[in-house]
C-alpha positions in Angstrom: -147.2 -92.7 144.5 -148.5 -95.1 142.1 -149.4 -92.5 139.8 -146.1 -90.9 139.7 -144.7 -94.5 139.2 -146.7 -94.7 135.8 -145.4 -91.2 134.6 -141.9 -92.4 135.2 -142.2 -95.4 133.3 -144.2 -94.0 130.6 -141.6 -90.8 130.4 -138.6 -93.7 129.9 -140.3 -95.6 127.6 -140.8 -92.5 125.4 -137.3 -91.5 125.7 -136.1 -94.9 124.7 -138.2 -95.0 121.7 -137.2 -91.7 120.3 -133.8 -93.1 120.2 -133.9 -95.2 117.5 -135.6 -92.6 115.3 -134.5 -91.7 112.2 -134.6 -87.6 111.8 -135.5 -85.6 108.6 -132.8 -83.2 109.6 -129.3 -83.8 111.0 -126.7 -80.9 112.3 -123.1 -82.0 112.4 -120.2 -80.2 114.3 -116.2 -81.1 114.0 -117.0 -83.2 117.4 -119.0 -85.4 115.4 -116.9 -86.8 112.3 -116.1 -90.4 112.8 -119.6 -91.0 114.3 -122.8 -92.6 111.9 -125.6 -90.8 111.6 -129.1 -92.6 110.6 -131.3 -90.3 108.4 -134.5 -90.2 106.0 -134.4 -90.0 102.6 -135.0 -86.4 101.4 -133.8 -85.6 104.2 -130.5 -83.2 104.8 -127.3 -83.1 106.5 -126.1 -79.7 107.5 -122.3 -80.0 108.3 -120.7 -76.8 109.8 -117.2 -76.5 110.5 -114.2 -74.1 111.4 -112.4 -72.3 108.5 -110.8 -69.7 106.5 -111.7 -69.2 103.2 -109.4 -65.8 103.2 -106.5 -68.0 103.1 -107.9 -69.7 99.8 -108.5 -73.2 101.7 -112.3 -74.3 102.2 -114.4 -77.4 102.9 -115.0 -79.9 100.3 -116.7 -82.9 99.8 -114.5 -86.1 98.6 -115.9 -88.4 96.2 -119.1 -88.1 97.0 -121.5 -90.9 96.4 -123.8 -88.9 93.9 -126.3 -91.8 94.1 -127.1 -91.4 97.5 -126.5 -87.7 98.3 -126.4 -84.2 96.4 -124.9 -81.2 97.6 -127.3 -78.4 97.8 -126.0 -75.1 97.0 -122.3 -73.4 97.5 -120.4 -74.2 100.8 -121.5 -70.6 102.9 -119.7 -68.7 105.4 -120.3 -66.6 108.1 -117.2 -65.0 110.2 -117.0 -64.5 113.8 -116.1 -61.3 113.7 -117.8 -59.4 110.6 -116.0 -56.4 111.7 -112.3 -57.6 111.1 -111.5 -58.6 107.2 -109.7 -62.2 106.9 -111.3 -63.6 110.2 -111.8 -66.6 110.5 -115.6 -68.3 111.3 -118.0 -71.0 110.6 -118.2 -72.5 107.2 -121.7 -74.7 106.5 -121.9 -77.6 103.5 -125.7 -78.7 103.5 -126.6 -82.4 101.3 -129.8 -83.8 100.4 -130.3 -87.7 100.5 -131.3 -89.4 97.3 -132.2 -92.8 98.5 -131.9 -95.5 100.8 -128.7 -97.4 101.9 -125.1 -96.6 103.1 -122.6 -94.2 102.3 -119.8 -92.1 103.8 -119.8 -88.6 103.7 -116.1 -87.4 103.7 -114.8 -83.9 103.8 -111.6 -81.9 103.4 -110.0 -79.1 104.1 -108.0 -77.9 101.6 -106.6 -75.4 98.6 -108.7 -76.6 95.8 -105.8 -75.4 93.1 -103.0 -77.1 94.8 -102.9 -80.9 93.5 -100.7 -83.6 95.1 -101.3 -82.2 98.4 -102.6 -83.4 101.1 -105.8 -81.9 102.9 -105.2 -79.4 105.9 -108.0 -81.2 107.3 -110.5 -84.6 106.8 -113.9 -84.7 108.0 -116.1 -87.9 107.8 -119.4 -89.5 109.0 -120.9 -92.8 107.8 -124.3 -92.2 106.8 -127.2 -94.9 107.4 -130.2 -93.4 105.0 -133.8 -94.9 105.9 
């Protein structure tokens, strides 16, 4: 009994300390904008999110803090149904971090061509780099 005792503890304690770390790697859904993230530096943020570049509107990042974090590569797509041209599916922006400190990584959703118009969509996340 007292052995079992011990595990328990020592399971908690290691599930308490994981929580505060700081991950090489972080995947973000829709569900998470407005949340803050803490992350390494050289580490990357993959962001995936619903969209349709068929109808000529895609994800974007806005005014993004160069110092702290670099797109790499294009925004890619994958649809949810390869078989049917214009479907919609599951568009993935991935950044590197540069350094340490704070930023806010802020997306949108819109026609890059069409100017003075507001985003169909904003995505954002502060970003806490370690």
């Amino acid at each position: 009994m007292v052995q079992r005792i011990w595990i328990l503890v020592a399971l908690a304690g290691l599930l308490f300390s994981m929580n505060g770390c700081v991950s090489g790697q972080v995947r973000l859904s829709s569900s998470d904008s407005g949340k803050t993230i803490d992350i390494k530096t050289g580490g990357s943020i993959v962001v995936e999110l619903n969209g349709n570049p068929t109808t000529g509107y895609t994800w974007e990042a806005k005014d993004l803090d160069t110092r702290m974090l670099k797109q790499e590569g294009e925004t890619e797509f994958k649809s949810s149904n390869p078989g049917l041209i214009g479907a919609g599916g599951t568009l993935t922006l991935t950044f590197k971090t540069l350094m340490a400190g704070k930023t806010t990584l802020e997306l949108v959703y819109h026609r890059p061509w069409e100017k003075n118009v507001e985003p169909q969509s904003t995505y954002s996340v502060s970003v806490n780099i370690k």
